[in-house]
C-alpha positions as CSV (number, residue, x, y, z in Angstrom):
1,X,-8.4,17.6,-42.4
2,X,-11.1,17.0,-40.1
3,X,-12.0,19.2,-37.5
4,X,-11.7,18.0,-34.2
5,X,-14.7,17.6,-31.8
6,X,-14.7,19.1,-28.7
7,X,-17.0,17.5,-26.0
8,X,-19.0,20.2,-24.9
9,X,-21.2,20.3,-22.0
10,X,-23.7,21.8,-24.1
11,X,-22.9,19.2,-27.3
12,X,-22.4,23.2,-29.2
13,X,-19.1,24.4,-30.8
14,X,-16.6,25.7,-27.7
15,X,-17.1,29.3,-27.1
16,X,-13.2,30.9,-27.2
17,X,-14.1,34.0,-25.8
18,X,-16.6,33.1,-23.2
19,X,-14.0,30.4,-22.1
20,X,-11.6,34.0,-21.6
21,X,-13.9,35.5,-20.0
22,X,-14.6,32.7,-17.7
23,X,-10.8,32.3,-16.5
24,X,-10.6,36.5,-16.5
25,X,-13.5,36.3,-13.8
26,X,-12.1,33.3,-11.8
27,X,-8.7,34.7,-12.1
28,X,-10.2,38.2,-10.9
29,X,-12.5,36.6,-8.2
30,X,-10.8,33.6,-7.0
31,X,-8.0,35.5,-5.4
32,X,-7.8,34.7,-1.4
33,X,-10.6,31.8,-2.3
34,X,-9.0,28.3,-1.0
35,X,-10.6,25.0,-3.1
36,X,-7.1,23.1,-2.5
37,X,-8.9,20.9,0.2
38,X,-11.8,20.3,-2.2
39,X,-10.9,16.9,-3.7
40,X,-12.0,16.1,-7.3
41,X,-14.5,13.5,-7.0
42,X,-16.7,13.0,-10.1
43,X,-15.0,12.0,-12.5
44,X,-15.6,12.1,-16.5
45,X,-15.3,8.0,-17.5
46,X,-12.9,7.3,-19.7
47,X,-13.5,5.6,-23.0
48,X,-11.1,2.9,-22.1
49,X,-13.2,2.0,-19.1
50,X,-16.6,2.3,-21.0
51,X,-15.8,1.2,-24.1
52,X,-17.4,-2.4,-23.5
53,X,-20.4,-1.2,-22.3
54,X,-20.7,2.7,-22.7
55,X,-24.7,2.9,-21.8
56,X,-23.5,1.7,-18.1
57,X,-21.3,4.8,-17.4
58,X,-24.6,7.4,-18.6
59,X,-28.2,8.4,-17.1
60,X,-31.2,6.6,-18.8
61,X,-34.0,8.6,-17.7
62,X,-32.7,11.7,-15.3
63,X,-29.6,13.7,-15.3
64,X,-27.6,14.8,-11.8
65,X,-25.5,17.9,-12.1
66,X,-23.9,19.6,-15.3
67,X,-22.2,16.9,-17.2
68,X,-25.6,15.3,-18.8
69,X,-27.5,17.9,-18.2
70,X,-28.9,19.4,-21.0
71,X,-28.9,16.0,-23.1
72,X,-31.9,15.7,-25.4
73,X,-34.0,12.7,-24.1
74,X,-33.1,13.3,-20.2
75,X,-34.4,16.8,-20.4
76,X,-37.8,16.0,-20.1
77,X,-37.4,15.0,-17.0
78,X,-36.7,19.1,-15.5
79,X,-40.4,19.7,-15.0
80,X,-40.2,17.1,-12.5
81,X,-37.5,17.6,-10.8
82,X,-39.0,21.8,-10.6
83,X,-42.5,20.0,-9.1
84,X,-40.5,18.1,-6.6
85,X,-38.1,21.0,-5.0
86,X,-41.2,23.7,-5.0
87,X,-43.1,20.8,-3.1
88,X,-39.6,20.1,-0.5
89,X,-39.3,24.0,-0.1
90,X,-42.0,26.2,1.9
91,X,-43.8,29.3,0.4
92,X,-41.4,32.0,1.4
93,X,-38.4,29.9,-0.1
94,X,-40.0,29.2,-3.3
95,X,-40.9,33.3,-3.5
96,X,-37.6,34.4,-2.4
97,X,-35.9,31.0,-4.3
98,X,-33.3,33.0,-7.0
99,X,-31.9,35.5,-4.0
100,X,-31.8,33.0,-1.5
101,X,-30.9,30.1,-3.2
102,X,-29.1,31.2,-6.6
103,X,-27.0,34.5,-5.8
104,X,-25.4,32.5,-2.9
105,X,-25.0,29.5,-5.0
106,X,-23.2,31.6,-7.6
107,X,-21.0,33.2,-4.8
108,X,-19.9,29.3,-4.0
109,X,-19.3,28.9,-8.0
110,X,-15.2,28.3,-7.1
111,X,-16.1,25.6,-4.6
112,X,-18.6,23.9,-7.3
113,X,-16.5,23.8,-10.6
114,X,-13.6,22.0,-7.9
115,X,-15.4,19.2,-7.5
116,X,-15.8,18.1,-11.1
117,X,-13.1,16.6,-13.1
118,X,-13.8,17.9,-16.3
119,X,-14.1,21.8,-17.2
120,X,-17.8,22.7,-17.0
121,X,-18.4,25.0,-20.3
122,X,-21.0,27.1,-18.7
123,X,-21.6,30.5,-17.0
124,X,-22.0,31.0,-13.3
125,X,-25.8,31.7,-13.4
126,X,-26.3,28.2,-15.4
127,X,-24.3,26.8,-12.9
128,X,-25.8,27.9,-9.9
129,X,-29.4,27.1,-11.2
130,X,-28.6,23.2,-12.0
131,X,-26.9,22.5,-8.8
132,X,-29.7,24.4,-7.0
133,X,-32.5,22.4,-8.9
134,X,-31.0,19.2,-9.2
135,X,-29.3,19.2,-5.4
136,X,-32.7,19.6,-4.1
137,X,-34.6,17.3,-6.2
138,X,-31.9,14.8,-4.7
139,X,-32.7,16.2,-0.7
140,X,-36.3,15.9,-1.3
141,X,-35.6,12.0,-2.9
142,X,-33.5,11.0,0.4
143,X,-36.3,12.5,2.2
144,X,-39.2,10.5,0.6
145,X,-37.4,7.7,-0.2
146,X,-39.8,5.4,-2.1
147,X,-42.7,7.8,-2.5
148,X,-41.6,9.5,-5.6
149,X,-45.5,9.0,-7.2
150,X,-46.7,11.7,-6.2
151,X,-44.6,13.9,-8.5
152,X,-43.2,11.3,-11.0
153,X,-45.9,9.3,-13.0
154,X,-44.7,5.4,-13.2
155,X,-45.5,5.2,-16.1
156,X,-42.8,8.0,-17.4
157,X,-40.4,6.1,-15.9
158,X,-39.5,3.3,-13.6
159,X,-38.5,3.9,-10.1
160,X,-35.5,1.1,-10.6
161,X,-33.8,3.1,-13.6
162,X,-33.9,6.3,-11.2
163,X,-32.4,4.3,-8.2
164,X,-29.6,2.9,-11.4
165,X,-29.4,6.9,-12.5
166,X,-28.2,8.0,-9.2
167,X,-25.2,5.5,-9.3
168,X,-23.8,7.1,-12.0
169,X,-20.1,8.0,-11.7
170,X,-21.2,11.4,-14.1
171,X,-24.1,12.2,-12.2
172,X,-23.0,12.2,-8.7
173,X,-23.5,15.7,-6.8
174,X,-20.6,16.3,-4.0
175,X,-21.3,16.8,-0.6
176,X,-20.1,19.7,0.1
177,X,-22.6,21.0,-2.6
178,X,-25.3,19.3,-0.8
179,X,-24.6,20.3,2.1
180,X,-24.0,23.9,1.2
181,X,-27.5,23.6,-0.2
182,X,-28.7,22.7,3.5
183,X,-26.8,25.7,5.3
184,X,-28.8,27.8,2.2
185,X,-32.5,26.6,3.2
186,X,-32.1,25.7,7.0
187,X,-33.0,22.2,6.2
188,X,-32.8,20.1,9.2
189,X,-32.1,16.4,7.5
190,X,-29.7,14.3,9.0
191,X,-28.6,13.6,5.5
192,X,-25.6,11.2,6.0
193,X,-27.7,8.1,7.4
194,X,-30.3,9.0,5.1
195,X,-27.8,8.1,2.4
196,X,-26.6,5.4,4.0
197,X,-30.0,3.8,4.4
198,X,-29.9,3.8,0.6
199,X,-26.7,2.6,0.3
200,X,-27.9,-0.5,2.5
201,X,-31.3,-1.0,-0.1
202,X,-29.0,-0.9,-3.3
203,X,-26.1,-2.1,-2.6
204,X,-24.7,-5.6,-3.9
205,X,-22.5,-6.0,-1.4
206,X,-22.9,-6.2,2.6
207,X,-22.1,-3.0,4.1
208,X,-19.8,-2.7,7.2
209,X,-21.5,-3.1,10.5
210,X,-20.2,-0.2,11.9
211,X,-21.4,2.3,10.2
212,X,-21.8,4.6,13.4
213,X,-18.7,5.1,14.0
214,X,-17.4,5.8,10.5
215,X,-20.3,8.3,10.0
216,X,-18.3,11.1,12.2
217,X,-15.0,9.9,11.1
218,X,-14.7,10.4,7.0
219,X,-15.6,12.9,5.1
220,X,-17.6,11.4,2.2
221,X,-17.5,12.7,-1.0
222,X,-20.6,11.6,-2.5
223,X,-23.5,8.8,-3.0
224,X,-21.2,6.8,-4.8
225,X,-18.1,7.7,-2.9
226,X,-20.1,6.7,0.5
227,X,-21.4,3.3,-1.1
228,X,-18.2,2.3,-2.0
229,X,-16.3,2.9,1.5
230,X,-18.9,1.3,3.2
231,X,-18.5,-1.7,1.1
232,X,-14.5,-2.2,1.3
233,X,-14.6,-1.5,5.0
234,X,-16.7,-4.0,5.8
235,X,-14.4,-6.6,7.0
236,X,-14.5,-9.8,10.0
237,X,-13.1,-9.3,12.8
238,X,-9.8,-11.6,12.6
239,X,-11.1,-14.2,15.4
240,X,-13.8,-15.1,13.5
241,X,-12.2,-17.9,11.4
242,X,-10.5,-18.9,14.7
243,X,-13.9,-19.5,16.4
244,X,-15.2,-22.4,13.7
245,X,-17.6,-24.4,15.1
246,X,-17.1,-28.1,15.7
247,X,-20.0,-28.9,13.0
248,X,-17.4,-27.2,10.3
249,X,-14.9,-28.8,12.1
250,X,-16.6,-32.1,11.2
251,X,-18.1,-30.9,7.9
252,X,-14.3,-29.9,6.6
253,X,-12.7,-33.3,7.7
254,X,-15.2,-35.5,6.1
255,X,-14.6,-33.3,2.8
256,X,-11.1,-33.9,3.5
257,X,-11.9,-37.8,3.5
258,X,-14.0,-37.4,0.2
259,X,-11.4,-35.6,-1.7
260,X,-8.7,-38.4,-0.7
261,X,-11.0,-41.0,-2.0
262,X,-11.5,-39.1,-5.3
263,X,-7.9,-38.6,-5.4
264,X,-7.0,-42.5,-5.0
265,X,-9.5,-43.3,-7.8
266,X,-8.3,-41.4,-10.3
267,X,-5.1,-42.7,-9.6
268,X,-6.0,-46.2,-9.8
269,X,-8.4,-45.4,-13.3
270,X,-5.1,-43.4,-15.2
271,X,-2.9,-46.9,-13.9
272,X,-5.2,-49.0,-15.1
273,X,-5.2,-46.7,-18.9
274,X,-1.3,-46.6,-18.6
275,X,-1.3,-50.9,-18.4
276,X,-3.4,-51.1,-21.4
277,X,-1.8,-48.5,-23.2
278,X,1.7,-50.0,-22.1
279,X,0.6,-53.5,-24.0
280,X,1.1,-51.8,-27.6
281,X,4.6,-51.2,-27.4
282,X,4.9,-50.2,-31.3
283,X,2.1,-47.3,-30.5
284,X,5.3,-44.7,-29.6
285,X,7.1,-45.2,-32.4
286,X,3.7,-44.9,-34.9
287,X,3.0,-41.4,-33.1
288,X,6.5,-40.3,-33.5
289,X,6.5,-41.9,-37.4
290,X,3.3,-39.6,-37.8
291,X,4.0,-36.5,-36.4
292,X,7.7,-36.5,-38.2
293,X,6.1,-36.1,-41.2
294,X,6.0,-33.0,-43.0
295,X,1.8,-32.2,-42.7
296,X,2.2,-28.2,-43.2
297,X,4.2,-29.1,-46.6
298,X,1.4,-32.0,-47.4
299,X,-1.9,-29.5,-46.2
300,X,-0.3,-26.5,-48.3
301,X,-0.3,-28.7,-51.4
302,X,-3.8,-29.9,-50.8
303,X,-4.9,-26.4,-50.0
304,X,-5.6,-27.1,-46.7
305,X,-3.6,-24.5,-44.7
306,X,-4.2,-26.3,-41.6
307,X,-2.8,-24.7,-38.2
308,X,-2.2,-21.1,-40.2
309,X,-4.1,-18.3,-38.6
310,X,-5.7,-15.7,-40.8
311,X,-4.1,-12.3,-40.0
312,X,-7.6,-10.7,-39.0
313,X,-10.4,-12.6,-38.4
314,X,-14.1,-11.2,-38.2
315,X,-14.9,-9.0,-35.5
316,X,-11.2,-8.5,-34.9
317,X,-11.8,-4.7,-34.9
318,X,-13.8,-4.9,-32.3
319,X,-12.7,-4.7,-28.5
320,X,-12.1,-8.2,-26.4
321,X,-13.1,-8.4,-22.9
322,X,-9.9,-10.0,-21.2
323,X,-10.0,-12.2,-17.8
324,X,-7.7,-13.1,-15.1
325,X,-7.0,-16.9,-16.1
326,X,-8.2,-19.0,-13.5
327,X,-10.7,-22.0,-14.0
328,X,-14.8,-21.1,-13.2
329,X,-16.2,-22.4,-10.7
330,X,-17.7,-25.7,-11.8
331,X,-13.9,-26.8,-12.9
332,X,-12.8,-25.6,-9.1
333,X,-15.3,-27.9,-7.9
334,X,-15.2,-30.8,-10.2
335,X,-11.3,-31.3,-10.6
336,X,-9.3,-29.8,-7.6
337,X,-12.5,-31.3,-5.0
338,X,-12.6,-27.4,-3.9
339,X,-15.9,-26.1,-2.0
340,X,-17.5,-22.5,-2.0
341,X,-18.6,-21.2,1.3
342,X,-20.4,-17.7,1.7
343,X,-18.8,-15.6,4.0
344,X,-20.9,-13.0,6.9
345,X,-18.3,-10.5,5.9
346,X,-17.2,-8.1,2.3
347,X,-14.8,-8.5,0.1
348,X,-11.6,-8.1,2.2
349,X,-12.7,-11.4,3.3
350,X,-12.3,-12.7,0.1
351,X,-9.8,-16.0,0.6
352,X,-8.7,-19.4,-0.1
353,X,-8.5,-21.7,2.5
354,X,-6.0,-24.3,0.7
355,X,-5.9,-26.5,4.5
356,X,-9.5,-27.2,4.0
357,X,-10.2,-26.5,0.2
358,X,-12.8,-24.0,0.7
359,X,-13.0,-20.4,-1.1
360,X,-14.8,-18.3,0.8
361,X,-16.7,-15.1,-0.9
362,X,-19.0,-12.6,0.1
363,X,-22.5,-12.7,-0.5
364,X,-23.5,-10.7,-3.6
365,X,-27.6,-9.7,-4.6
366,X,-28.0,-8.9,-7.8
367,X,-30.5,-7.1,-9.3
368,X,-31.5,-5.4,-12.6
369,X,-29.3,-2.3,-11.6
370,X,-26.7,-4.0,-9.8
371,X,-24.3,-4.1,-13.2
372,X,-24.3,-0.3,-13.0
373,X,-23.6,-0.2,-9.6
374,X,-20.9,-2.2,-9.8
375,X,-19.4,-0.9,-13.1
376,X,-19.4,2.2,-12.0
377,X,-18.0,1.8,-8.6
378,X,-15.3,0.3,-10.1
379,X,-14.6,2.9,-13.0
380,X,-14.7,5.7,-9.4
381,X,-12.2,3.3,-7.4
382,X,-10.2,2.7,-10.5
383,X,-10.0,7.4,-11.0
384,X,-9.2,7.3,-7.0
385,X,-5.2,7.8,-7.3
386,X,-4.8,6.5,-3.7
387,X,-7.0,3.3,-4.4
388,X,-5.7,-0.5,-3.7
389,X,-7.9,-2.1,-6.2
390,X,-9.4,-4.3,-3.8
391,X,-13.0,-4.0,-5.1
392,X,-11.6,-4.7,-8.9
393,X,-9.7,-7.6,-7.5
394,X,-13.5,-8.9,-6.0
395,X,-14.8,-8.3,-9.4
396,X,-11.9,-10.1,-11.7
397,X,-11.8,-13.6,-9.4
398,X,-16.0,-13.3,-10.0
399,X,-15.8,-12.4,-14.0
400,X,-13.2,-15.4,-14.0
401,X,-14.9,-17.8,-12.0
402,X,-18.3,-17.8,-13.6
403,X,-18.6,-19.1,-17.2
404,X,-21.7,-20.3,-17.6
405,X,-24.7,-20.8,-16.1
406,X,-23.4,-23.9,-14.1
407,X,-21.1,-21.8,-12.6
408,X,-24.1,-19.5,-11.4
409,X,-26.1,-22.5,-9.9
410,X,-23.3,-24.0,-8.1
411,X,-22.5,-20.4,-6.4
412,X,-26.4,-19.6,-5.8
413,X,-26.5,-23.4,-4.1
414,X,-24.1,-22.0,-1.9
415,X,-25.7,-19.1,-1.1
416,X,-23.0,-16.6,-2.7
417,X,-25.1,-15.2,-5.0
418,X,-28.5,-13.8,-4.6
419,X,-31.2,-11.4,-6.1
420,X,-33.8,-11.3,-9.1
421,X,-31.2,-11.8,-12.0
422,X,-31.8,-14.9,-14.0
423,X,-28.4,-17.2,-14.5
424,X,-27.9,-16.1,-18.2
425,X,-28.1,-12.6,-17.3
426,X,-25.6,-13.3,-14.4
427,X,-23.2,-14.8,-16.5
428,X,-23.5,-12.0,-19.1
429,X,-22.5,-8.9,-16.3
430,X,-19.7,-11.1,-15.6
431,X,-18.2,-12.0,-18.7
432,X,-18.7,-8.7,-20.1
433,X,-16.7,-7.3,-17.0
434,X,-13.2,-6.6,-18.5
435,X,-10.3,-7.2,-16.5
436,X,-10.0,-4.2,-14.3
437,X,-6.4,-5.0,-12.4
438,X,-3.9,-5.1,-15.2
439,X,-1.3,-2.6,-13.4
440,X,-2.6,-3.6,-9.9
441,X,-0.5,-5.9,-7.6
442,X,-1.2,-9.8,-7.9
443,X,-4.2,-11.3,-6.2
444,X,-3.0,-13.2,-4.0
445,X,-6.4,-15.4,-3.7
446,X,-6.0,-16.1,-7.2
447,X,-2.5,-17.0,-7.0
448,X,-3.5,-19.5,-4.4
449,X,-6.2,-21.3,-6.6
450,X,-4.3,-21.9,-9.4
451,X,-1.4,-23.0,-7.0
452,X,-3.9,-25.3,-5.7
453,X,-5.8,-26.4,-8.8
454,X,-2.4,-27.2,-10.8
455,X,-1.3,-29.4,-8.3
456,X,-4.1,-31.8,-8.8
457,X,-3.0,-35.1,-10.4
458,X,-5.5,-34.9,-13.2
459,X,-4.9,-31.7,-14.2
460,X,-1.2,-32.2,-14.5
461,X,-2.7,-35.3,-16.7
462,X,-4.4,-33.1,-18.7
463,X,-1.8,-30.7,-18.8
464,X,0.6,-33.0,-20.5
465,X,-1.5,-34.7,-22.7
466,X,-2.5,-31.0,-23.9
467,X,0.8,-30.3,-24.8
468,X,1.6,-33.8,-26.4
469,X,-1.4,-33.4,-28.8
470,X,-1.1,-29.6,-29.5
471,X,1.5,-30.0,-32.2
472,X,0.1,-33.2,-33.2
473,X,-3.4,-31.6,-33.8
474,X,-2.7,-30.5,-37.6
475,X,-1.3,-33.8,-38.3
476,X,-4.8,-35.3,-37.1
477,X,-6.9,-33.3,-39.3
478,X,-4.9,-33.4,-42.3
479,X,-4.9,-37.6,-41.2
480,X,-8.9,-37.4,-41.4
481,X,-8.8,-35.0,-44.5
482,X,-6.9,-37.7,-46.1
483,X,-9.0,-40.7,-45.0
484,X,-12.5,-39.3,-46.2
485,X,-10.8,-38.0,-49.1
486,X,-9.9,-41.6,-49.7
487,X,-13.0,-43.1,-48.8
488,X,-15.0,-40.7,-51.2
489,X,-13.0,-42.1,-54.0
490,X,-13.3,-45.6,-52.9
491,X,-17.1,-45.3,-52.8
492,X,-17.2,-43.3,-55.9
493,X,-15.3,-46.5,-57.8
494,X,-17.2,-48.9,-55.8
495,X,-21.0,-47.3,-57.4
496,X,-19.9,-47.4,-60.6
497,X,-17.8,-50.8,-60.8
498,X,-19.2,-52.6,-57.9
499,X,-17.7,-53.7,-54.5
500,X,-20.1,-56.0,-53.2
501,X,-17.6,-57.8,-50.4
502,X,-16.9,-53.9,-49.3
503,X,-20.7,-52.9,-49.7
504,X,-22.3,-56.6,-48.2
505,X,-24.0,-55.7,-52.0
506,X,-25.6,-59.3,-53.3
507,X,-24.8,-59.1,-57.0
């Protein structure tokens, strides 16, 4: 039997008895220590989140805290991170570092090990030294935001897959650790807007305006934890669709006069098909003569197997992204007349406005990171027990809107999507984005599209016809098997006995 792995902080076979020894000391130490009130807040990504893309969920370049830590090709990077917190500390703190920073740290190790999801196999002086090294390297990087340089050669490493590290669900460091790192040194940073400042560079999203008055109200957890309230908040005040301007006004009733037009033609185009179709009155009864023939018991006998499935086809094994179903974009806009319209707010503002035909959506920059970002918010609102799913909601009506690159162009036209990512790579994030809300409640915008979509006279064409012909499909390729079958042996007769009325052959 195979011996089962154990993933170990340190990637090294579990230590039994120092894992004793560490419960013995907490056990012995803990007692009148409170960490109830310290939420759990990174979380170790599960493989059924990651398992579509794993190299999202995991530092490239630099590891934050203890869960990557000590991985071989990010540990290169600790020489830096030692250059950068000697150069954010003064003299006397740098002398005096391992009593004034460590042995308090290590006092504190109750209030650390509460903030991470997963047991931390490591020793309190391990501990203490990687949240010490690492939680100032990330002070000193809020500090000096953008002039990293000086301590981190470019060419070791770009600046944009630091920025991507540091969005990492695994690599977040908690607040409270952060802040206890402050208290430690005296430091005098107004850390909060500092982080929001970054939140506002990096983020996909828009950011709720007011982000003064939430500062002193929530306790934020983390980086990622901060990025992601600040992006779900941000929501229009409710007037704002009631104050349209009478340019829209204008704009939406001439659409409304465009898709009435549209509507009347294709009316008059399928009763014009219907007349001519209506003129072969035998063509019913040859369809029904056709399809009542028995073309599984005819394609068996000729080998064929048409309309059989093989049990497992190639790449079977392998996972399948699933999306919510509802048509991309282009199909939206061909079919159901339906226009895209940026919105100034986030993603609560999110709707479909079925009076005018307009879907409204956030604006969304993307940029080489910005998969990451998103991923990763998504895996941390999807670990949040309390969450409503509405950022995964955002993230299924965009993986199932955009197909192709079409899709893109139509939304960037309309000023919904933005940034440095080209349209192929746009359309790749999005259709690897598996579908996130499976146990969520419905989205309702979604609801409302297809509601709207399937009510459109030549979809419900389609719709029908679609059905009509997906028994009859078999039947049509067998048909065609049969003819060029039959035309092979008729030209094969013709070559050697000569057909020259067939052929236009002068003999």
């Amino acid at each position: 039997m195979k011996e089962i792995e154990l993933d170990s902080i340190l990637n090294i076979n579990f230590s039994k008895k120092r894992w004793v020894d560490q419960i013995s000391k907490n056990f012995n130490e803990e007692v009148g220590i409170d960490v109830s009130h310290v939420p759990v807040c990174v979380f170790n990504v599960p493989k059924s989140i990651s398992r579509f893309k794993p190299e999202a969920y995991v530092p490239q370049a630099i590891a934050l805290g203890p869960y990557h830590h000590f991985e071989t090709h990010l540990y290169q990077m600790e020489r830096y991170k030692v250059a950068v917190v000697k150069a954010f500390l003064n003299p006397n703190q740098v002398h005096s570092f391992e009593p004034l920073v460590i042995d308090k740290l290590k006092r504190a190790e109750p209030l650390l090990r509460a903030c991470y999801h997963k047991y931390l196999d490591l020793n309190g002086d391990m501990l203490a030294w990687i949240f010490a090294i690492d939680g100032l390297f990330l002070l000193d990087l809020f500090k000096h935001y953008g002039e990293m340089e000086q301590f981190i050669p470019k060419k070791l490493m770009k600046y944009e897959t630091l920025y991507r590290d540091m969005m990492v669900l695994e690599n977040q460091i908690p607040m409270v650790i952060l802040n206890e790192i402050q208290k430690i040194i005296n430091g005098d940073l107004e850390l909060l807007p500092m982080m929001i400042g970054y939140c506002e560079v990096h983020s996909p999203l828009k950011l709720t305006r007011d982000l003064n008055s939430n500062i002193g109200d929530t306790n934020y957890l983390h980086l990622l934890d901060l990025m992601y309230h600040l992006i779900v908040d941000n929501e229009l005040p409710r007037k704002y669709y009631q104050q349209e301007s009478c340019h829209e006004q204008r704009a939406n009733y001439m659409h409304e006069i465009t898709r009435k037009h549209h509507v009347i033609t294709n009316m008059e185009d399928i009763k014009e098909i219907g007349q001519k179709l209506g003129k072969f009155k035998k063509f019913g009864n040859m369809v029904s003569v056709i399809v009542s023939i028995p073309w599984e018991k005819i394609s068996d006998l000729l080998g064929l197997n048409i309309g059989k499935k093989l049990d497992k086809e190639d790449g079977d094994d392998l996972p399948r992204v699933t999306e919510i179903d509802i048509p991309s974009a282009s199909s939206l806009s061909k079919y159901a007349y339906i226009n895209f319209k940026a919105s100034d707010g986030g993603i609560r503002d999110t709707k479909f406005v079925a009076s005018k035909a307009v879907l409204y959506l956030p604006v969304i920059t993307l940029e080489t990171y910005s998969e990451v970002v998103l991923r990763n918010l998504v895996a941390y609102e999807i670990a949040i027990a309390s969450s409503t799913m509405e950022l995964a909601h955002y993230v299924d009506l965009m993986s199932g809107i955009i197909d192709t690159e079409e899709d893109v162009m139509l939304l960037k036209s309309k000023g919904i999507i933005k940034g440095s990512m080209t349209n192929k790579e746009i359309v790749d994030l999005f259709n690897g984005m598996n579908k996130w809300n499976e146990h969520a409640r419905g989205n309702r915008t979604v609801k409302k599209l297809n509601e709207y979509y399937n009510k459109q006279l030549a979809i419900k064409a389609w719709k029908f016809i679609k059905k009509r012909m997906r028994g009859s499909r078999k039947v049509l390729t067998v048909v065609f098997a049969l003819l060029a079958c039959l035309l092979m042996i008729v030209y094969s007769f013709c070559e050697v006995y000569g057909c020259p009325k067939l052929f236009n052959k002068v003999s």
